[in-house]
C-alpha positions in Angstrom: -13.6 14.3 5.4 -13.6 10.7 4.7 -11.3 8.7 2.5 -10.3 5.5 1.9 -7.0 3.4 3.0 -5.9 0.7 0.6 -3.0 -1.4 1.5 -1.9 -4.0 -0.5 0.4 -6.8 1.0 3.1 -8.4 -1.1 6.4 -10.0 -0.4 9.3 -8.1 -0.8 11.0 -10.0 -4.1 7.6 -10.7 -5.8 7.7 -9.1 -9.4 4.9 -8.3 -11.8 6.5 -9.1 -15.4 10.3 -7.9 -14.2 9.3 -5.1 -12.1 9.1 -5.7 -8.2 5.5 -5.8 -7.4 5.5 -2.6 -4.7 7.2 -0.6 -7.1 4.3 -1.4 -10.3 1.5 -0.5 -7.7 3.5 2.8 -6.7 3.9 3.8 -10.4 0.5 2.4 -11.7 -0.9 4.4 -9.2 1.3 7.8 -9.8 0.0 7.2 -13.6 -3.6 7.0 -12.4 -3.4 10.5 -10.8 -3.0 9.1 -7.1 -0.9 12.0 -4.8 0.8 9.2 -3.2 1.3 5.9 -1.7 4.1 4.5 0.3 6.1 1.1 0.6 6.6 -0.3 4.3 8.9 -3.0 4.8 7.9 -5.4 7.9 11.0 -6.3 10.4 8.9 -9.7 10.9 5.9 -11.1 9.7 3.5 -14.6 9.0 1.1 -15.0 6.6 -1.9 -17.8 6.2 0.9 -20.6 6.2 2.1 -19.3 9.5 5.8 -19.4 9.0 7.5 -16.7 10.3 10.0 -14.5 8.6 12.3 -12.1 10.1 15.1 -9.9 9.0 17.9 -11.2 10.8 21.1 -8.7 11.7 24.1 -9.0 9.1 22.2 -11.7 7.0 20.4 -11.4 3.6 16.6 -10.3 4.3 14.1 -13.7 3.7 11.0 -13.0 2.0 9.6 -10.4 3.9 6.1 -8.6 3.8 5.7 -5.2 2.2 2.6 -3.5 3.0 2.1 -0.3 0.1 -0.5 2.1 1.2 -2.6 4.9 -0.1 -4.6 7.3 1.4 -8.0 8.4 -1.7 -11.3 8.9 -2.6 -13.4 5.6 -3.3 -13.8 6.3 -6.9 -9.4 6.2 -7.0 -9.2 3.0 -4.7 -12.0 1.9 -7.2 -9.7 2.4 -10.1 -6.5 1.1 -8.7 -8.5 -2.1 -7.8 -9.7 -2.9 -11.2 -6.5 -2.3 -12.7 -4.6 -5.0 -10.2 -7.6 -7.3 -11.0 -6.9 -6.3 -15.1 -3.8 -7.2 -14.3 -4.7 -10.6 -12.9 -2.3 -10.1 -10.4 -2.6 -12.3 -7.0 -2.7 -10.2 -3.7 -3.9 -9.7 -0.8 -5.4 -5.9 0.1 -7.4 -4.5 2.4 -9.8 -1.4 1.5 -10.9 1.1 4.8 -13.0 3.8 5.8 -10.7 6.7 6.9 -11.1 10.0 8.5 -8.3 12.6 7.7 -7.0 15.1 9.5 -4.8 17.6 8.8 -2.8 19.5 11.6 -1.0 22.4 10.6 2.3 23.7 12.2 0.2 25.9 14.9 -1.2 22.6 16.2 -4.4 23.3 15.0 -6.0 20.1 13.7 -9.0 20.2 10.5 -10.7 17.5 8.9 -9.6 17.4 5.0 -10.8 15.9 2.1 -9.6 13.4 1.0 -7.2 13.6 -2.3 -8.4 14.6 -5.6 
């Protein structure tokens, strides 16, 4: 079946009110009914400035990308959307077309539907 894939990018320090910003779109979205979503934390990364960041062995991290993804239906990417814009909160995000597929502990691989 087909879903969607929504990934929001944010820096790794950036808050929303005092609340770092990954962790607000993980819990906004847990309160919205979403099954789950999960916070990546880049090893490197540049962004439309093009200054690279890297986290550098035995040194604090710099501001480094996060990417928090989810894995739903349109209408839930719909409503996670228009609660970020509610929220008037500055991001870049990227919404795509997604096929998933399920493969059980036999091997045997299914499409599923996507979350409800």
């Amino acid at each position: 079946m087909n879903a969607v894939a929504l990934r929001f990018y944010v820096h790794q320090p950036r808050k929303h009110g005092r609340q770092l910003l990954f962790e607000w779109l993980l819990e906004r979205a847990k309160e919205l009914g979403i099954h789950g979503g999960s916070a990546f934390l880049a090893i490197a990364g540049f962004g439309r400035h093009g200054v690279i960041r890297e986290q550098k062995f035995f040194e604090l991290p710099e501001v480094l990308p996060v990417m928090v993804e989810f894995i739903v239906s349109s209408e839930e990417a719909d409503a996670l959307l228009n609660l970020v814009r509610r929220e008037r909160i500055h991001c870049f995000c990227t919404r795509t077309n997604t096929e998933v597929i399920l493969i059980d502990d036999s091997g045997v691989s299914q499409e599923h539907g996507a979350p409800a």
